[in-house]
Structure formats: structure tokens, C-alpha cells
C-alpha positions as CSV (number, residue, x, y, z in Angstrom):
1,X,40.6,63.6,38.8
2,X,42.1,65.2,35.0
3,X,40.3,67.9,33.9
4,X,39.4,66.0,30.9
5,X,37.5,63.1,33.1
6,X,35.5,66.1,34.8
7,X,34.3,67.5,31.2
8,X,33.2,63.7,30.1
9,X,31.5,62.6,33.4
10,X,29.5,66.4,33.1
11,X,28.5,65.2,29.4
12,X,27.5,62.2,30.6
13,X,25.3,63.2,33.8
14,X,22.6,65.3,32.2
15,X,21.6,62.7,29.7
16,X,22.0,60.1,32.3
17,X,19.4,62.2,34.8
18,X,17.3,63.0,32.1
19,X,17.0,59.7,30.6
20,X,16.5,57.8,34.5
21,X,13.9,60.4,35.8
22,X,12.2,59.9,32.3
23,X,12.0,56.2,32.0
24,X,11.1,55.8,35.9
25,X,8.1,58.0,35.0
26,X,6.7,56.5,31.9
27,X,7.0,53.6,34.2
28,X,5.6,54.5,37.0
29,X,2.4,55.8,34.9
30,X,2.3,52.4,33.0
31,X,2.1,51.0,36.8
32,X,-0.1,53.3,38.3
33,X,-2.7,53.6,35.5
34,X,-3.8,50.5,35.6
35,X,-4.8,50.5,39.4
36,X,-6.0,53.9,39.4
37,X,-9.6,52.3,40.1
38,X,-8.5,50.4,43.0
39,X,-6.8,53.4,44.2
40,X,-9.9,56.0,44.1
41,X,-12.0,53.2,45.1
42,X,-9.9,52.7,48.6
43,X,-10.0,56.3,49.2
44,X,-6.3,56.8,49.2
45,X,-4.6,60.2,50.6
46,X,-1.5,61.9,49.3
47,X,0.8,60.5,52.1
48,X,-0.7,57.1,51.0
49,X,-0.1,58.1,47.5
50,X,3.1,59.2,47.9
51,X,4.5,56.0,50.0
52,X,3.1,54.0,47.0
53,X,4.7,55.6,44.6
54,X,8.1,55.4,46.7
55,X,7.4,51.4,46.8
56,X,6.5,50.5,43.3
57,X,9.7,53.1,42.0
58,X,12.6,50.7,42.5
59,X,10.4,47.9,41.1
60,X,11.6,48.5,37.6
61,X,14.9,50.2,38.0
62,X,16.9,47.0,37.1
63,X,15.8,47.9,33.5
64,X,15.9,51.8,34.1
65,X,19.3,51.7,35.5
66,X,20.9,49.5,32.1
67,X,19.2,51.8,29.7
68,X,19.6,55.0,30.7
69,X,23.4,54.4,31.3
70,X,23.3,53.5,27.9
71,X,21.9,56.7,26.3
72,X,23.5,59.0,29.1
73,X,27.2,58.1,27.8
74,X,25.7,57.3,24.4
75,X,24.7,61.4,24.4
76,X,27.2,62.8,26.2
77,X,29.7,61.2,23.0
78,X,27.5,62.1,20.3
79,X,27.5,65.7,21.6
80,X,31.3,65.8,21.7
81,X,31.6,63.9,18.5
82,X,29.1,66.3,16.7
83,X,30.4,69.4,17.8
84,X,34.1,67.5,16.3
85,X,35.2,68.1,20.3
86,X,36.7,64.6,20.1
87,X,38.9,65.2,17.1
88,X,40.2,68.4,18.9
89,X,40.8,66.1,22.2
90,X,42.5,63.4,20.0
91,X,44.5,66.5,18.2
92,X,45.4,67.0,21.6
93,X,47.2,63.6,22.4
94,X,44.1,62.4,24.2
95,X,43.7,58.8,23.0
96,X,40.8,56.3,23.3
97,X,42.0,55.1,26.0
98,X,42.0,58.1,28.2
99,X,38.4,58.7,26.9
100,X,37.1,55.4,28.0
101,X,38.7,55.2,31.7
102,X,36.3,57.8,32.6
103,X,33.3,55.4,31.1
104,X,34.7,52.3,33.0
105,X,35.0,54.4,36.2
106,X,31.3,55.1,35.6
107,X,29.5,52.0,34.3
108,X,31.4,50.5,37.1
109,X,29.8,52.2,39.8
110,X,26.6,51.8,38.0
111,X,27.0,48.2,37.9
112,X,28.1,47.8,41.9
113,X,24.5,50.0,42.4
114,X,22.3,48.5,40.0
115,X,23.6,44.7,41.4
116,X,22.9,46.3,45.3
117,X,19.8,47.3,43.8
118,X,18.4,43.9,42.3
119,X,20.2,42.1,45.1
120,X,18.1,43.4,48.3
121,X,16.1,46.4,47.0
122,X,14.1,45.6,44.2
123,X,12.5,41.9,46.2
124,X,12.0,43.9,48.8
125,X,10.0,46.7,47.3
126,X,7.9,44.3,45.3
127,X,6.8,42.4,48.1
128,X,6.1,45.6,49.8
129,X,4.3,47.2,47.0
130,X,2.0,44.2,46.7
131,X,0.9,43.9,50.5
132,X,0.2,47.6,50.2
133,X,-2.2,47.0,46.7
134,X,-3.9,44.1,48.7
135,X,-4.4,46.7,51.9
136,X,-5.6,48.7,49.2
137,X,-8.2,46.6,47.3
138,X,-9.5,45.0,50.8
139,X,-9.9,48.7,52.0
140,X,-11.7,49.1,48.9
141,X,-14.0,46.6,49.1
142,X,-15.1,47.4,52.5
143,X,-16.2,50.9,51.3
144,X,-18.7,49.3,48.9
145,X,-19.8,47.2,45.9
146,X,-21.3,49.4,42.9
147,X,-24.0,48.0,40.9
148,X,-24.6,47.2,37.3
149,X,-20.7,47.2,37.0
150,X,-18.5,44.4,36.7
151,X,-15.9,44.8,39.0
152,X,-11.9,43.0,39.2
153,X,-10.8,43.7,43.0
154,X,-8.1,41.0,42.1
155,X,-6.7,38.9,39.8
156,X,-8.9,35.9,39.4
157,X,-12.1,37.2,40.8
158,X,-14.7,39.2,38.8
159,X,-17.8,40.1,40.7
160,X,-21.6,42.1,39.6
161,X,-24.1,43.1,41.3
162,X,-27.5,44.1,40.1
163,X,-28.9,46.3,42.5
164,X,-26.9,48.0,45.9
165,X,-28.6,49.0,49.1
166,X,-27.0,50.6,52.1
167,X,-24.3,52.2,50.4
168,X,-23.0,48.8,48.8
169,X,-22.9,46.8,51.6
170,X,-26.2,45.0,50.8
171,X,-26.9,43.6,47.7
172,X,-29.7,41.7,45.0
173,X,-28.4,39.5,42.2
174,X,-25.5,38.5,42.7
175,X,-23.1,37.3,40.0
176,X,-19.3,35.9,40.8
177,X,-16.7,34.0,39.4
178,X,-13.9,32.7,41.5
179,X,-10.6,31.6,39.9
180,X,-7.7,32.7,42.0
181,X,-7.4,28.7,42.7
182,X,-5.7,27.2,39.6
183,X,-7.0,23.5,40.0
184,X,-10.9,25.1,40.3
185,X,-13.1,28.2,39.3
186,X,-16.6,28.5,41.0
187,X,-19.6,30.5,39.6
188,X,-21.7,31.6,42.0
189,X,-25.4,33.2,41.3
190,X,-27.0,34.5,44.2
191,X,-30.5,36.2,44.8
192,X,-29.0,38.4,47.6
193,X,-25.8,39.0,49.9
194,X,-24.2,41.5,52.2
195,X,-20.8,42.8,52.3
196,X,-18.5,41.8,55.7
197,X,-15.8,43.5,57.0
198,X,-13.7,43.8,60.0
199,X,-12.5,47.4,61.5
200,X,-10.1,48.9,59.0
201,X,-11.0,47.1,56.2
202,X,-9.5,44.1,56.1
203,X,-10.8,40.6,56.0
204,X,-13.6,41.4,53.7
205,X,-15.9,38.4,53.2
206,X,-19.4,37.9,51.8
207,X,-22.3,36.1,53.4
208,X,-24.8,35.0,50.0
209,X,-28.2,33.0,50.3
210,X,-30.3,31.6,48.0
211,X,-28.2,30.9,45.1
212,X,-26.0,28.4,43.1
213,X,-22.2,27.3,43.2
214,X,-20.9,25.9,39.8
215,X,-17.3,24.2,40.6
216,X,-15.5,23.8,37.4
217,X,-12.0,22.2,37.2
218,X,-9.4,23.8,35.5
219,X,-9.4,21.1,32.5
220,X,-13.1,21.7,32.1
221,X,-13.6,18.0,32.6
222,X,-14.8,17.8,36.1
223,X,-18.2,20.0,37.3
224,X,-20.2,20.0,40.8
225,X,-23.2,22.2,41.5
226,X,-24.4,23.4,44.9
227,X,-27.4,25.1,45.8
228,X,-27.6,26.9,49.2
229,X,-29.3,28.9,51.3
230,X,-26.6,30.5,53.2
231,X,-22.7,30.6,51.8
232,X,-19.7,32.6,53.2
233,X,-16.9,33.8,50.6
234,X,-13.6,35.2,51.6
235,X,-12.9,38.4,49.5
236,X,-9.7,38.9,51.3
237,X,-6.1,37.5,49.5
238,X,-6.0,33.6,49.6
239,X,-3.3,32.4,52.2
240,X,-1.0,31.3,48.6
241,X,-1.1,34.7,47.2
242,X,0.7,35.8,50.5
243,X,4.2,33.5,49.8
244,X,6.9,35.4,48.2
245,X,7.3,34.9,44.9
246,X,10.4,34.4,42.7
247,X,10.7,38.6,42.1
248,X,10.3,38.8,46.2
249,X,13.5,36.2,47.2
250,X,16.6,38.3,48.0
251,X,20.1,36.4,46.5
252,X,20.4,34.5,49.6
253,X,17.0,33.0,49.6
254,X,16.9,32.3,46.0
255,X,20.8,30.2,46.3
256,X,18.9,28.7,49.2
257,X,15.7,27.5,46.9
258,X,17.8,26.5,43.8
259,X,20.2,24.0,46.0
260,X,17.4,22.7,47.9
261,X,16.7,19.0,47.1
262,X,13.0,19.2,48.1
263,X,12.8,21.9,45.2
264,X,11.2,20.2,42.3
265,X,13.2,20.3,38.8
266,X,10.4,22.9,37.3
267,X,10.5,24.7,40.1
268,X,14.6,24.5,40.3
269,X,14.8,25.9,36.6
270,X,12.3,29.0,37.3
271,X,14.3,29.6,40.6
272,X,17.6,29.8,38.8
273,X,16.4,31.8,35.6
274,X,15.5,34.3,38.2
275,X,18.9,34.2,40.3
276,X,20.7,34.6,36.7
277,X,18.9,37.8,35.4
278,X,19.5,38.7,39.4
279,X,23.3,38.4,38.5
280,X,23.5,39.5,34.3
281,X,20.9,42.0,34.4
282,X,23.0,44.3,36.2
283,X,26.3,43.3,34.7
284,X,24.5,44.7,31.2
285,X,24.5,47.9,33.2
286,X,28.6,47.8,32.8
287,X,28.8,46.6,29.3
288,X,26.2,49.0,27.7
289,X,27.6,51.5,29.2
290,X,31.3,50.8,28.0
291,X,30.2,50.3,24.3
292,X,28.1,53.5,24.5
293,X,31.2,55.2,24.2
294,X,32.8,53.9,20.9
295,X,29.2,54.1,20.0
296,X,28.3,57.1,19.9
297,X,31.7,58.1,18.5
298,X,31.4,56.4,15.2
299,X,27.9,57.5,14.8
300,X,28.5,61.1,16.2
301,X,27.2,63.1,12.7
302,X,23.5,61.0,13.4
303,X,22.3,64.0,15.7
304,X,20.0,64.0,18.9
305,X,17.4,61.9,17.8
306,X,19.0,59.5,16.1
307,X,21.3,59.1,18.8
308,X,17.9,58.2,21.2
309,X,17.0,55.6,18.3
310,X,20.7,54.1,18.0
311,X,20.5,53.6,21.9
312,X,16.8,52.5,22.0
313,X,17.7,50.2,19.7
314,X,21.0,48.4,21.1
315,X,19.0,48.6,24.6
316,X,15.9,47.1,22.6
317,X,18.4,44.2,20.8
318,X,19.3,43.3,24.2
319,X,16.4,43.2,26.4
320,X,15.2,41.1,23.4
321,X,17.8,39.4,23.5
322,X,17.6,38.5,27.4
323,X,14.3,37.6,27.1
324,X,14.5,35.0,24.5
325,X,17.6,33.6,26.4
326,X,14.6,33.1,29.7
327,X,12.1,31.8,27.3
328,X,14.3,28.9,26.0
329,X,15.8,28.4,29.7
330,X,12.2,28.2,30.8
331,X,11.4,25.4,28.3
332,X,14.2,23.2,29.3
333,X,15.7,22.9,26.3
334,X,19.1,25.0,27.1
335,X,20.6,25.4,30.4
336,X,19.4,28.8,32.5
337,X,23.5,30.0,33.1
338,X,24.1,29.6,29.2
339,X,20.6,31.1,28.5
340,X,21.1,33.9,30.6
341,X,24.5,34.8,30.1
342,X,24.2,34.2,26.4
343,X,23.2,38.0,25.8
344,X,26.4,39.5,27.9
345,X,28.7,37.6,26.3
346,X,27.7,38.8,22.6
347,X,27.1,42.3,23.3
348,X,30.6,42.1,25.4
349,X,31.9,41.0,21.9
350,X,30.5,43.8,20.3
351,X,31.8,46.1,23.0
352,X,34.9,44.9,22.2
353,X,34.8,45.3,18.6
354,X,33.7,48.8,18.5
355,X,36.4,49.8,20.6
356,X,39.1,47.4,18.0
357,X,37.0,49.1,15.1
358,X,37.7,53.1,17.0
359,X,41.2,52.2,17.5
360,X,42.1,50.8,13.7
361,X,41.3,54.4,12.6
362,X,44.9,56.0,12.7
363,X,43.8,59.4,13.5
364,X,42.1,58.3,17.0
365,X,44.5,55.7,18.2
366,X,45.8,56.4,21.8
């Protein structure tokens, strides 16, 4: 390795580190934050704490990994460029292409990791992550329902109680709604109940009497009413919330979905927006990082923090960019490869372009 691929990968690294330990975190805050009541109500401990946070990490890194190779070489270039350390390397016979080899090399390797990543990793960690939250929230709910609070174990299911005995495992007015079906959401008022649970928390169930189910479909058009004396509800994840999701399918399983003929053509389309971002999201990883380079040589007199805005930006235009291209796959009106794919191809153009625009100028042509 030249001495002068050593000095550019050491510019690069710092910002890189910087920028990928900083995103990850606001991240993982933004994920953590939001459960923070499930997790105090479970009780959790460090080691708990610790393997959570190691399982809900990788979850977002196929958007870490794009961005922060963008403002790591995106940095390292307007550093050299400020300090006028490219015009002394160009002085020096060093042409573009020299300085860009280095940035392949890199956005190369960062593309073969971040594809390895959203390949096996990432499914695998969010599928992990979630059994853990729902070990989490049945653990919870084993410990005790508080009163006079309205209370979200889950998504779909909102529960109040108005007065808690035994340390919350007996109960007076009872109020719960039910949705995590999407076809029906039951109300149910009950005069009193008692909190069920096996050893180690799971299975949690409720046994109600003397109360009142309202069935309710999910057009509002169709209503039942029950009144009972004794009524059993499961608190415990419904058998549909176990099956792996789109974000949970490794590539092999999702090629396996999308080819299927028993797949149905909404389905099919959801299935293979997923497997495209699978394959682009990390090829953005390479071209971001290529036209960081150029980048943040023609902008090099902008300074620190408008270097973070320039690359917030461009990162910003494409994620924006990717999403709109999901959005319209989504609604069927364009195909999911074009959709998808749509994004690379005109910030590949504008990779190229920038690097056209650097060489034109005389003085830095290799």
C-alpha cells in the first residue's frame, strides 16, 4: 500500500468511527426510549440490558453503514481540501485518479459488509430482538398490573384498571380493548379479574367475571355483545405475531416467498420491495461513498459544519429518494426493481458527474 493511500484511509477512519458510533447511538436511544417502561416494568438486569442492546444494534446499521461512509470520506476530503493538502498532492503529480482508488478500495469493502450485513445479520437480529421484547413485556405483566393507569403491554392492546389488590395480581374495574386481530377489536368491561401466569412469566392470561364483551369489526359495520360471568383472555403474543415478518426473511427465504405461486400478488410485491432495498440499500453504501470524494473536494472551503450539512443532505436526498421509489412500488403503479433501483442509478449519475466535473479543471487532472 503507497504511502499516499495510508494518509487518505487515516483521514477517512476517524470521521468514519465517529460518524458510525454516533448515528448507532442516537439510534439506539430513539429505540430504547420508547420501551423504557416495558423495560423497568420486567425488572431487567444489566446482563439483560446489555444483550438487548447487542440485538436491537445491527437493526439499523443498513442505514448507519451508507451514511456514515458518506460523511467519513466526505470529512476526511474536506479536511485535505481546506487545509489546500490536495493542491500540494496534485502539485505533486498525484492525479484524481490515484486519490479515488483509495475510496473504491474502501466503499468496496463497505459494500461487501454492509450487503453480509442486511443479507443474514440484520433478519436475524430483528427477529431476535422482538422475541426478547415479547419475553420482556409477558415478564412484565406477570409482575403486576398498576391501577388508575392506562397501560400498552403491546401493540394493539390497551388495558386499565381501577383499583389493584395483591400486588396487581387481583383487580376491580376492569377496562380493555383488544385489537391485535385486524378483522375485530373487542371491548371488554369487567367488575373484577385476576392476573394468570405460568413460572417465569410467560403465558400471561387473565381470568374476568361479571362483565361485558363488545366485538366490533374492523369496518365498524358489524357489532356482537356478550355478557359473562367468567371469561379467560390471553395476554401473551397471539400465534400470528410469532411468523417472521418481511424484515426477519434472510435473502434465501425471501427469493423463496417472491417465486412462490401460492404467494398472492400483494403479497408478491411487498416481498420483493423488501428483497430490492435487501440488494440496493447496501450498494448505496459503494456509491455514496465514491462521490463523497469529488464531493467534498469541490466544496472543500465550506468548513466542518457545512461539510456535516452537505453530507446530511445528499444522505437525506437519497433516503428520500429510496423511500418514495418503495412507496410508489408499494401502490403498484411502477415495478419494485425500477422503483428500487431508480435512486442508485441517479445518484451513480451524479457520482459520475462530479468526478467528469473534478477532472475538466486542468489543474487537478490525473
Amino acid at each position: 500500500m503507497s504511502i499516499l493511500s495510508k494518509m487518505l484511509l487515516r483521514e477517512m477512519a476517524l470521521p468514519f468511527l465517529f460518524s458510525f458510533c454516533a448515528l448507532s447511538v442516537l439510534l439506539l436511544l430513539g429505540s430504547v426510549l420508547p420501551l423504557l417502561e416495558t423495560l423497568l416494568r420486567a425488572g431487567i438486569k444489566p446482563a439483560e440490558l446489555g444483550r438487548f442492546i447487542i440485538l436491537v444494534l445491527p437493526t439499523f446499521w443498513a442505514l448507519v453503514f451508507p451514511m456514515a461512509m458518506l460523511l467519513g470520506v466526505l470529512l476526511g476530503f474536506l479536511r485535505l481540501s481546506r487545509d489546500s493538502e490536495i493542491l500540494a498532492l496534485f502539485a505533486c503529480g498525484a492525479g484524481i485518479r490515484k486519490l479515488i482508488m483509495p475510496v473504491i478500495a474502501v466503499s468496496m469493502t463497505a459494500w461487501l459488509l454492509s450487503f453480509f450485513l442486511s443479507a443474514s445479520v440484520i433478519p436475524k437480529a430483528k427477529s431476535a430482538s422482538k422475541n426478547f421484547i415479547r419475553e420482556l413485556t409477558e415478564r412484565g405483566l406477570a409482575r403486576g398490573i398498576p391501577e388508575k393507569a392506562f397501560l400498552s403491554p403491546m401493540s394493539g392492546l390497551t388495558m386499565y384498571v381501577d383499583e389493584s389488590l395483591d400486588q396487581g395480581h387481583r383487580f376491580k374495574g376492569v377496562y380493555i380493548r383488544d385489537a391485535r386481530k385486524k378483522q375485530v377489536a373487542n371491548q371488554i368491561l369487567a367488575r373484577d379479574g385476576e392476573l394468570i401466569a405460568q413460572p417465569g412469566g410467560l403465558a400471561v392470561g387473565l381470568r374476568l367475571r361479571h362483565g361485558t364483551l363488545n366485538r366490533i369489526s374492523d369496518d365498524y359495520r358489524k357489532t356482537d355483545t356478550l355478557d359473562f360471568d367468567s371469561y379467560a383472555l390471553r395476554l401473551s403474543l397471539v400465534a400470528e405475531h410469532h411468523k417472521q415478518k418481511r424484515g426477519e426473511l434472510g435473502l434465501p427465504d425471501l427469493i423463496k416467498v417472491t417465486s412462490d405461486p401460492d404467494t398472492s400478488a400483494e403479497h408478491r410485491v411487498r416481498y420483493l420491495i423488501e428483497l430490492q432495498e435487501r440488494l440496493a440499500i447496501p450498494l448505496g453504501t459503494l456509491i455514496l461513498g465514491i462521490m463523497a470524494a469529488p464531493l467534498g473536494i469541490l466544496f472543500g472551503k465550506t468548513g466542518l459544519s457545512g461539510g456535516i450539512a452537505l453530507g446530511l443532505a445528499a444522505f437525506l436526498a437519497y433516503y428520500l429518494s429510496m423511500a418514495f421509489g418503495g412507496n410508489l412500488a408499494d401502490t403498484g403503479s411502477v415495478s419494485p426493481v425500477i422503483a428500487i433501483w431508480a435512486p442508485n442509478l441517479i445518484f451513480a449519475g451524479i457520482m459520475v458527474g462530479l468526478i467528469y466535473l473534478l477532472c475538466k479543471q486542468g489543474a487537478l487532472r490525473g
